[in-house]
C-alpha positions in Angstrom: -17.4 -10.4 -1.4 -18.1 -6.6 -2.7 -16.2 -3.8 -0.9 -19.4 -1.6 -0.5 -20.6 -5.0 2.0 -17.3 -4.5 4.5 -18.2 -2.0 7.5 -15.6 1.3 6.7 -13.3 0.4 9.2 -12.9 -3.1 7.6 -12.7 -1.6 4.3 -9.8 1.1 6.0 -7.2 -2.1 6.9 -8.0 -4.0 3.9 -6.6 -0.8 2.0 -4.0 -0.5 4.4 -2.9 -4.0 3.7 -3.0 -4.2 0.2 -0.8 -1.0 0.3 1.6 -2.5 2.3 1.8 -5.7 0.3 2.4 -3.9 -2.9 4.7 -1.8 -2.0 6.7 -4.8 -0.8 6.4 -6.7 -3.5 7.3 -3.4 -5.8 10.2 -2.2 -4.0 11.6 -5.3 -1.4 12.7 -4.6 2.5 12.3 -0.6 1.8 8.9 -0.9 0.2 7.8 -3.2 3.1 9.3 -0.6 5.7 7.7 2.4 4.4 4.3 0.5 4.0 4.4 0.0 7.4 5.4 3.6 8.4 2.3 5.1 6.3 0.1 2.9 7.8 1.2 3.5 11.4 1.0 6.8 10.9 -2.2 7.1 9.8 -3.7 5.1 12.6 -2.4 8.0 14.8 -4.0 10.8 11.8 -5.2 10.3 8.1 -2.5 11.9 5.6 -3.3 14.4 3.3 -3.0 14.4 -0.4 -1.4 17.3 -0.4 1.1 16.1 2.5 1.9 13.3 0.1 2.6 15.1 -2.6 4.4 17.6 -1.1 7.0 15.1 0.4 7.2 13.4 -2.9 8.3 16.2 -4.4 11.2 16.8 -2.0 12.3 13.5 -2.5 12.6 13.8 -5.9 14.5 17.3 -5.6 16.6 15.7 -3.0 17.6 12.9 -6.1 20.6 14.6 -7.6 21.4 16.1 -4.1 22.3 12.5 -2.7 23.6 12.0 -6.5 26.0 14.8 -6.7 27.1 14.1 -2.6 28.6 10.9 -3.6 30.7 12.6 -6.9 30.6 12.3 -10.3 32.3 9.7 -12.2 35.1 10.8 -15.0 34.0 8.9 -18.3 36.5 6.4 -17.4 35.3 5.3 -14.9 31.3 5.4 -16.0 30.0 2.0 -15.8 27.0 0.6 -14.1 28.7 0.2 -11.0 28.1 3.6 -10.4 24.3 3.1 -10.4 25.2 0.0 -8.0 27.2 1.4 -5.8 24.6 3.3 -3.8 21.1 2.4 -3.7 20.2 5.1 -1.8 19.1 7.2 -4.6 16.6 4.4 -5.6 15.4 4.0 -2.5 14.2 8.0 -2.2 13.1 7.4 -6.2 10.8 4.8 -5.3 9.6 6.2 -1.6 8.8 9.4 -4.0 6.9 7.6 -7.1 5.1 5.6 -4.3 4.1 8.4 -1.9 3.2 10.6 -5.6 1.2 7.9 -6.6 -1.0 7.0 -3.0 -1.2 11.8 -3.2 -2.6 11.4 -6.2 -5.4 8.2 -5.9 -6.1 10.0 -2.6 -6.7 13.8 -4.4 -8.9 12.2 -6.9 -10.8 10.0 -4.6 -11.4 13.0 -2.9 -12.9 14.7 -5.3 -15.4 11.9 -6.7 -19.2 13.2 -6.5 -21.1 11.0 -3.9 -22.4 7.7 -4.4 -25.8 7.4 -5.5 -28.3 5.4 -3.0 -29.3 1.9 -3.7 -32.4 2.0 -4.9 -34.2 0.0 -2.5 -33.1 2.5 0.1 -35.5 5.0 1.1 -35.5 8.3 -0.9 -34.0 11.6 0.7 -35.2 15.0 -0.3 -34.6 18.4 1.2 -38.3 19.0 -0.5 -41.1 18.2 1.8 -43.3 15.1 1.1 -46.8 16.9 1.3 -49.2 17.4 -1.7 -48.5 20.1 -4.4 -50.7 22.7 -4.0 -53.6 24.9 -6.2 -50.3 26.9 -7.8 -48.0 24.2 -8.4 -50.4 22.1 -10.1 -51.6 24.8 -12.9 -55.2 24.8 -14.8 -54.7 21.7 -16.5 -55.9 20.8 -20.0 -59.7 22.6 -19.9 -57.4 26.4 -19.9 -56.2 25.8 -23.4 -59.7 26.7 -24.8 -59.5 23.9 -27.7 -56.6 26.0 -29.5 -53.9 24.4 -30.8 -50.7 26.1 -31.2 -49.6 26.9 -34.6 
């Protein structure tokens, strides 16, 4: 089956579904629940790239916020129970890396040039379709006088 043969709207739920998928699959119960959050949200609007990246980048600034709110461990105590211990900070790293990465396919889809028509679809022009006339079509050969340019 080719993506260009599903009607748009088709083609809009297959996306949303894949999305959802992978982000389950990539990041577990929180992937799964905000998969389902972007794609509720946009059946009420259609986010922008530049929402997306915008609240990626919060999340990441809000990293060693959450980090620093918990304390800092005294080098006796560093181990990776500290990483462990809250998973919070993972969560809002991977909610960030996933919402950077959907801002970014969407920004660059964006800004794709159009596709080009099949070719057995009929050809659009702005120009009109009539017959060039007298000055468009120029003397022909029989001006050149037999000269040939040097």
């Amino acid at each position: 089956m080719r993506w260009r043969a599903l009607p748009g709207l088709s083609r809009a739920w297959l996306g949303r579904a894949g999305m959802v998928a992978l982000l389950w699959l990539l990041g577990g119960r929180a992937g799964l629940l905000l998969g389902v959050v972007i794609a509720v949200v946009e059946l009420w609007r259609p986010l922008r790239p530049r929402l997306l990246l915008a609240t990626a980048l919060l999340l990441l600034l809000a990293l060693p916020v959450v980090v620093l709110a918990r304390g800092l461990p005294t080098r006796a105590t560093l181990s990776p129970d500290f990483a462990a211990g809250s998973l919070l900070p993972h969560v809002l790293a991977g909610a960030a890396l996933a919402l950077l990465v959907l801002g970014v396919l969407r920004d660059v889809r964006a800004r794709l040039p159009p596709e080009p028509a099949p070719p057995d679809a009929p050809a659009r022009s702005l120009a009109s379709r009539r017959p060039a006339g007298e000055l468009e079509r120029g003397d022909g050969p029989a001006s050149d006088n037999g000269r040939t340019p040097r």
